[in-house]
N, C-alpha and C positions, 0 to 999 in steps of 0.2 A: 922265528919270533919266540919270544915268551910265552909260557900258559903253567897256570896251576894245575894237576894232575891229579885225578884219584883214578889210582889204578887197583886198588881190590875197597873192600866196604872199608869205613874207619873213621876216627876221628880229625877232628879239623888239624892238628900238630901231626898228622902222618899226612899231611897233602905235598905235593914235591913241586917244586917251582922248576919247569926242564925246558927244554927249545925244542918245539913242531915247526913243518915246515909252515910258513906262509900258506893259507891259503890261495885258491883262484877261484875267479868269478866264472860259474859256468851259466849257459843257456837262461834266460831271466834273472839270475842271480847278480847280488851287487858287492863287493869286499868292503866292509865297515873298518877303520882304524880306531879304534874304539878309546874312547877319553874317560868314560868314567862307566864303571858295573856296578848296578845296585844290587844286594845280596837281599835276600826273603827269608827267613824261617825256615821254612820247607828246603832251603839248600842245605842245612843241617841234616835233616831228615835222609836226604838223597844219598849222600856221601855214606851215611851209616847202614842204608839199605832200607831204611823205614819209611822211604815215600810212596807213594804208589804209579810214580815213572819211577822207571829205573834201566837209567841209558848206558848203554855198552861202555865197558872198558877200552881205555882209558876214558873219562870227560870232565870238563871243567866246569866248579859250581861257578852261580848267577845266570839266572836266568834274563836280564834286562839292558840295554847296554844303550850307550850314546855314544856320538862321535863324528867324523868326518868320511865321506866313502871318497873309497881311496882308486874301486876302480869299479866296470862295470858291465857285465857278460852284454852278450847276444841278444838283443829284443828288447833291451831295457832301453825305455825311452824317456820316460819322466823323471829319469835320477839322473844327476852326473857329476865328476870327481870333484869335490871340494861342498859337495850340499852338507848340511851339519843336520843330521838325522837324530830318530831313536828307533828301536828296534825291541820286541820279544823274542828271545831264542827258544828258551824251555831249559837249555842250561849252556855251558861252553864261554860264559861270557868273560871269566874271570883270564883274560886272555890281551893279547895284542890287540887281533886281527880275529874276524869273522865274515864269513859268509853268508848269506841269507839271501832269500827270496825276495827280488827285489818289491813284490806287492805288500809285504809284510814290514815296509821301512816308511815310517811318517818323519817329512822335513820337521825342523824346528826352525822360528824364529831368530835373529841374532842378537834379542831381549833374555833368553832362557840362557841361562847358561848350561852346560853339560854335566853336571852334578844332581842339580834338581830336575831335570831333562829325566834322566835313568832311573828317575828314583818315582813316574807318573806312570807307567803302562799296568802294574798288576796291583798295587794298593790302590790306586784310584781307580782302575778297570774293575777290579772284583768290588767294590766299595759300591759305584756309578749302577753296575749291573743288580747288584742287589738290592738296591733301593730302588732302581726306573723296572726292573724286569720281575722283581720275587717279592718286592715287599707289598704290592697293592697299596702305596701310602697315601695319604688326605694328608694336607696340610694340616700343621698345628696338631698334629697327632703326637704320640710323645716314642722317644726312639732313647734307650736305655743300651750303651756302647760300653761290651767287657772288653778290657783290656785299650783302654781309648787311648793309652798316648805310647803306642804300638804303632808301629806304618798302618797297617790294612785300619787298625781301631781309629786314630789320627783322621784318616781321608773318611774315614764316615764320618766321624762331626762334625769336618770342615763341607761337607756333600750333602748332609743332612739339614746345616744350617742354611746354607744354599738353595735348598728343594724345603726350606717353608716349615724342619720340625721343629720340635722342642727335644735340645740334645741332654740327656742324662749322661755325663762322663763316669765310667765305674771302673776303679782302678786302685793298686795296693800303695801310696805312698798320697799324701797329699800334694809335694812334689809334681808328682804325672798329674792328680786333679788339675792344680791351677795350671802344667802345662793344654792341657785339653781344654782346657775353660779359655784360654787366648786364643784358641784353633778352633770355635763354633761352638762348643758345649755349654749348654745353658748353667745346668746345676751339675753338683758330683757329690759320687758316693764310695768313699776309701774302703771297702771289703777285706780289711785288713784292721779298721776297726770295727767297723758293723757289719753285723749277718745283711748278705749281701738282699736277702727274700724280703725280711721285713723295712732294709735303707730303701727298695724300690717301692714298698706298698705306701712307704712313709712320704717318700719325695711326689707319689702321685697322687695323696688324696686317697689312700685304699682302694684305688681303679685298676693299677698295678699300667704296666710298660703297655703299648699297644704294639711295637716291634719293640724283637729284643735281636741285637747285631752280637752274634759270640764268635767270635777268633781263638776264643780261649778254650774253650772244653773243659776238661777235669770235673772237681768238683760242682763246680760254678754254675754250669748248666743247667744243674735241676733246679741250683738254688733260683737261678731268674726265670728257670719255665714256670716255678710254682708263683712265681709274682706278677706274671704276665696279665694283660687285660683280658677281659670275653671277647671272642674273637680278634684276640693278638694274634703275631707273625712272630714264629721264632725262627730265625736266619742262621742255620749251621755254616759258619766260615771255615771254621777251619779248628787246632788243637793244638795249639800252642804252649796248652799244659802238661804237655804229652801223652794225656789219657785220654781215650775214646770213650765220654759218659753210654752209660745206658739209662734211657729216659723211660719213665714207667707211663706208657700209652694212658692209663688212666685219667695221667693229667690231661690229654689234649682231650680227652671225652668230658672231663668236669670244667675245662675253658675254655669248651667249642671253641678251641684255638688251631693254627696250624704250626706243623712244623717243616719248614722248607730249606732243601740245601740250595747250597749256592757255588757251584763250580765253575767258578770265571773261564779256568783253561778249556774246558770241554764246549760250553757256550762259547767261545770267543773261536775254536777250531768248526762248530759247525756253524755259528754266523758273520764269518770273516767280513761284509762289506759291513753290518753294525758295529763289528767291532770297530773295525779302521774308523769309521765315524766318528764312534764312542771314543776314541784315540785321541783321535782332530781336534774335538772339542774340549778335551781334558788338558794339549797343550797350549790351547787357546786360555781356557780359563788360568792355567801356569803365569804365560805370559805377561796374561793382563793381573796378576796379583789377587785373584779370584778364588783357588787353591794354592797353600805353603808350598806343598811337595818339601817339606819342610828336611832338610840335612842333620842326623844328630854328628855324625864324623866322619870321617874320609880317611884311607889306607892308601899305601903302595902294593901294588901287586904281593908284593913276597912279604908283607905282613898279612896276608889271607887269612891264615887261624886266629891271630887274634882279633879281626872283624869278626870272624864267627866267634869268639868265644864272648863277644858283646852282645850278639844275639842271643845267644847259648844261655848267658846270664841275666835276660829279661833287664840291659841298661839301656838301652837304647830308644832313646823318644826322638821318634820320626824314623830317616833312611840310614843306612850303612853302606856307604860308596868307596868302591875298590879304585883309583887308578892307576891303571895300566901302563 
C-alpha cells in the first residue's frame, strides 16, 4: 500500500510518498481502508520535531482518518467488514490502510459522508472537552474565539453557540470574521485592525470576555488575558502562532481569573469510555446538520506538502482532507 513517510525531522516537501506493507488485523484490532485523513496543525509540528509526541521513524502525518474496515482480528465483535467507521490514530493516517484498536473505531451513519467524518474527532473533541470539562460555562456568558475560523477555533463557535454562549469571533481578515459569523459567532473582532485588548473590552461593555478559547498563542495571549472578565476562564488550546506566550501571573491575581489547559489527547487517553461518548454524540450532531465539520479542501495522498503548506500558511477555514 501507499503511505507518506517521514523518516528523519523535516519539512513537509521532504516527505516521501513509498509502499509499506499492508497492514493485519491482530487480537482486538480491526484494518481501516481509509477514505479520507484530516491533517491538524500539530502534524506540522511533529514532522519538524516540535510536537511534544514524537513517534518513531518512519511515521505518517494525520492523526484522524475515516473509511470502510476492510477486515478484522480476533475478539472483535461489534465491527465487521464493510462498516464505514472513523477512527483517532495519533498519527500514521496519511496512508492507505490502518490498523487500530478495534474499541477506538466509532461507525458513522451513511448520511455523513467520509470527508466531513475525518475532519470531527479532534477539533470538535478538543472544542466539546473544553467547553463541557474546563470552561465551568452559564449560559449567555460571552466566549471570545482567537483564531475562529481555524478548525479547533470554527468547532468552538459552532459548540458554543449550541451550548447557549455568546460567541465573539476574533480573527485577522474580515474574510474569516464573516466566515465564523455563518458557523455560530455572534460578533467579530479583526485584530489585525484593532488592538485585539481594547476590540474585546469594547464588544463587551468593559466587562471584558468571561472565557477566552486561544488556539493561537503568540502575541495574542496576553493581549485577551488582559481583557478577560473577573473571574474569567482562559482555555490554553494550543500555539498556532508558533510562540509559546509567557503570561505575567499578576494578571490572574488582578482578575481573580483562571488559567486552564486543555489537553484533549491526554483527557481522551485517560477517559476513553467519555471520550467514545463525546465521539458518538459529535457524529450524531454531524449527521443531523447540528455541527459543519465544515471542509475548506481536499488532496491526494501525494499532494501531502502542499495540504500542509495550507496549514503552514494560516489559509485554511475549516478542515484539510488528504485522500488516500
Amino acid at each position: 500500500m501507499k503511505a507518506i513517510l517521514c523518516s528523519q525531522y523535516c519539512g513537509p516537501d521532504d516527505l516521501v510518498l513509498s509502499d509499506v506493507p499492508d497492514p493485519v488485523a491482530g487480537p482486538g484490532e480491526a484494518v481501516i481502508s481509509i477514505k479520507s485523513a484530516a491533517l491538524n496543525f500539530f502534524d506540522l509540528l511533529m514532522i519538524q520535531g516540535k510536537y511534544q509526541i514524537k513517534p518513531p521513524f518512519p511515521f505518517s502525518p494525520a492523526a484522524e482518518v475515516s473509511g470502510v474496515i476492510e477486515s478484522v482480528g480476533s475478539g472483535v465483535s461489534d465491527l465487521k467488514v464493510g462498516d464505514r467507521v472513523v477512527a483517532s490514530c495519533g498519527h500514521n493516517g496519511a496512508r492507505e490502510k490502518i490498523a487500530l484498536p478495534a474499541n477506538s473505531i466509532v461507525k458513522i451513519p451513511d448520511n455523513l459522508d467520509f470527508d466531513r467524518a475525518a475532519g470531527i474527532i479532534i477539533i470538535y473533541g478538543t472544542a466539546l472537552h473544553a467547553l463541557e470539562d474546563r470552561a465551568s460555562l452559564k449560559r449567555s456568558e460571552t466566549m471570545a474565539v482567537l483564531g475562529a475560523a481555524g478548525g479547533t477555533g470554527l468547532a468552538a463557535c459552532e459548540l458554543g453557540k449550541l451550548m447557549g454562549l455568546k460567541v465573539i469571533a476574533c480573527a485577522s481578515s474580515d474574510e474569516k470574521l464573516e466566515f465564523a459569523k455563518a458557523h455560530g459567532a455572534e460578533l467579530g473582532l479583526n485584530y489585525a485592525k484593532e488592538d485585539l485588548k481594547d476590540g474585546l473590552r469594547r464588544l463587551t461593555g468593559g466587562k471584558g470576555a468571561d472565557i477566552i478559547f486561544d488556539p493561537v498563542g503568540g502575541s495574542y495571549a496576553e493581549a485577551a488575558l488582559r481583557s478577560i472578565a473577573w473571574e474569567g476562564r482562559f482555555l490554553v488550546i494550543g500555539f498556532a502562532a508558533g510562540e509559546i506566550p509567557k503570561m505575567p501571573l499578576n494578571l490572574a491575581l488582578l482578575k481573580g481569573c483562571d488559567i486552564r489547559g486543555v489537553f484533549w489527547g491526554a483527557w481522551a487517553r485517560l477517559n476513553p469510555q467519555k471520550n467514545r461518548a463525546n465521539l458518538e454524540k459529535l457524529v450524531k450532531w454531524a449527521a443531523d446538520g447540528q455541527i459543519s465539520s465544515h471542509v475548506d479542501r481536499t488532496f491526494p495522498l501525494e499532494q501531502t506538502a502542499d495540504a500542509l503548506k495550507v496549514l503552514a500558511g494560516r489559509q485554511a477555514m475549516g478542515k484539510v482532507i488528504l485522500r488516500p
